[in-house]
C-alpha positions as CSV (number, residue, x, y, z in Angstrom):
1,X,-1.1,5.8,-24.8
2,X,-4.5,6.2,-25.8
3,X,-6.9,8.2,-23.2
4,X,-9.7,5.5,-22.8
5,X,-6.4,3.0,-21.7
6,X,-5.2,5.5,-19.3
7,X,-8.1,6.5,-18.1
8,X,-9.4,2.6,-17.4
9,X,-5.9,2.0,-15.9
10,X,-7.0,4.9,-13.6
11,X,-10.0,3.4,-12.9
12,X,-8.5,0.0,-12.1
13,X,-6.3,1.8,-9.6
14,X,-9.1,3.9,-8.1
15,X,-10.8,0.4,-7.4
16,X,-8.2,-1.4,-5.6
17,X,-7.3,0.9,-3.4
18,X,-11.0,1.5,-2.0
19,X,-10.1,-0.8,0.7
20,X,-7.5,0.9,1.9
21,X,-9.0,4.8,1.4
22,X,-11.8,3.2,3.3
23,X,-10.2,1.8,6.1
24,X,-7.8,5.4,6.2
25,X,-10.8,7.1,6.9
26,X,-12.0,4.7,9.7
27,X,-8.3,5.9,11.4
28,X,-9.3,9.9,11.1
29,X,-12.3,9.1,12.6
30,X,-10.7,7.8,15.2
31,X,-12.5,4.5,15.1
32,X,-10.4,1.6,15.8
33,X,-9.3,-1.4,13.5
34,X,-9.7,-4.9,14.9
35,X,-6.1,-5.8,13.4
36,X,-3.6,-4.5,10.6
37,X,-5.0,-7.4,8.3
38,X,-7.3,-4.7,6.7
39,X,-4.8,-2.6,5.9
40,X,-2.5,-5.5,4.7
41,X,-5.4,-6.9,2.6
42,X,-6.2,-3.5,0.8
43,X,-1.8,-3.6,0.1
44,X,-2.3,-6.9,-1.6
45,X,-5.0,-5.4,-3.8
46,X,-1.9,-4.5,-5.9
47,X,1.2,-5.5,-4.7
48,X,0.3,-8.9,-5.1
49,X,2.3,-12.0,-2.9
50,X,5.0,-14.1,-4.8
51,X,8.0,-13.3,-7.2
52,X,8.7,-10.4,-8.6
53,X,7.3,-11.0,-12.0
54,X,3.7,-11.4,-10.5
55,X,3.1,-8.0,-10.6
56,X,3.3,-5.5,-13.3
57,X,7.0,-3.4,-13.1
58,X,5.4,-0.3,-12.0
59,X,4.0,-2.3,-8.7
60,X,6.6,-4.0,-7.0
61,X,6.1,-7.2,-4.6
62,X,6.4,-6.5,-1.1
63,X,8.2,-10.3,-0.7
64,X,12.0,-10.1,0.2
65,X,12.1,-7.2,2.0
66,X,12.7,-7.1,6.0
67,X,10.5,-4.9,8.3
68,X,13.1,-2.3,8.4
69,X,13.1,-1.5,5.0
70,X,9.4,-1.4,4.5
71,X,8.7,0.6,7.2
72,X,11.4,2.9,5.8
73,X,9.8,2.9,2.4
74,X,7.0,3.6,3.7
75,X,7.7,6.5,5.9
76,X,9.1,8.1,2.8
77,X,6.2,7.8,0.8
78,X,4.4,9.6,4.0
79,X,7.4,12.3,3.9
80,X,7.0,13.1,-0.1
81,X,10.6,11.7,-0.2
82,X,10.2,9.2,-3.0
83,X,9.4,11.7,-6.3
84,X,8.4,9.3,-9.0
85,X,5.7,8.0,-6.8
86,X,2.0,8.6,-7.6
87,X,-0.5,7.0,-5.1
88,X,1.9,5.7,-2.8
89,X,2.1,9.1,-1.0
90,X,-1.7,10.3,-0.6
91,X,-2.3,6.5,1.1
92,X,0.3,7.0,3.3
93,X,-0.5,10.4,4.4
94,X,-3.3,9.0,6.5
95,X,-1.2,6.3,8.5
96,X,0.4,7.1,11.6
97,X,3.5,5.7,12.7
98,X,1.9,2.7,14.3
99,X,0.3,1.7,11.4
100,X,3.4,1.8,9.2
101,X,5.1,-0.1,11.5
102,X,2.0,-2.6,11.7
103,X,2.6,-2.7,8.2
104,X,5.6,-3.2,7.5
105,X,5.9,-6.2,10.5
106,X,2.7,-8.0,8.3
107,X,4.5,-8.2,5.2
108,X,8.0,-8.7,6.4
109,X,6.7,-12.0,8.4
110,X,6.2,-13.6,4.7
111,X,3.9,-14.2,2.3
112,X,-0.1,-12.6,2.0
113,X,-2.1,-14.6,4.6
């Protein structure tokens, strides 16, 4: 692949998950979110709602799965369990159990709101 695709893949990446790095750092600060929508909304950044096919292979859809399995999924990606991960594991780092749970309860109830 040639470096000014990867790096503007990168760069894509960086961008979507702003959101989300932002609203992380609003949790260490110990300031409070209104509700888990921000976190949810910065998720569908790149795992988009809908079939599988509408998001690239690499990012899957968070539809179909139940709140057990997502917050297991995540969890792991907080853990360092799931090795072929990239990103996944430094956003989770910053969650606390709470907000994994918030997390995975939001998606699991269906469809980006």
């Amino acid at each position: 692949m040639p470096l000014l695709v990867s790096l503007a893949r990168r760069a894509r990446l960086a961008l979507a998950c702003t959101p989300l790095v932002a609203a992380t750092a609003a949790l260490a600060a110990g300031t409070p979110l209104p509700d888990v929508s921000m976190l949810a909304g910065a998720c569908s950044n790149c795992h988009r709602a809908g079939p599988a096919t509408s998001s690239p292979a690499s990012i899957p859809t968070l539809q179909g799965f139940s709140e057990e399995q997502l917050r297991q999924r995540l969890a792991a990606f907080r853990a360092g369990q799931v090795p072929d991960a990239t990103v996944m594991p430094r956003l989770m780092r910053a969650l606390g159990d709470d907000e994994i749970a918030a997390l995975a309860r939001w998606f699991a109830q269906g469809p980006a709101r």
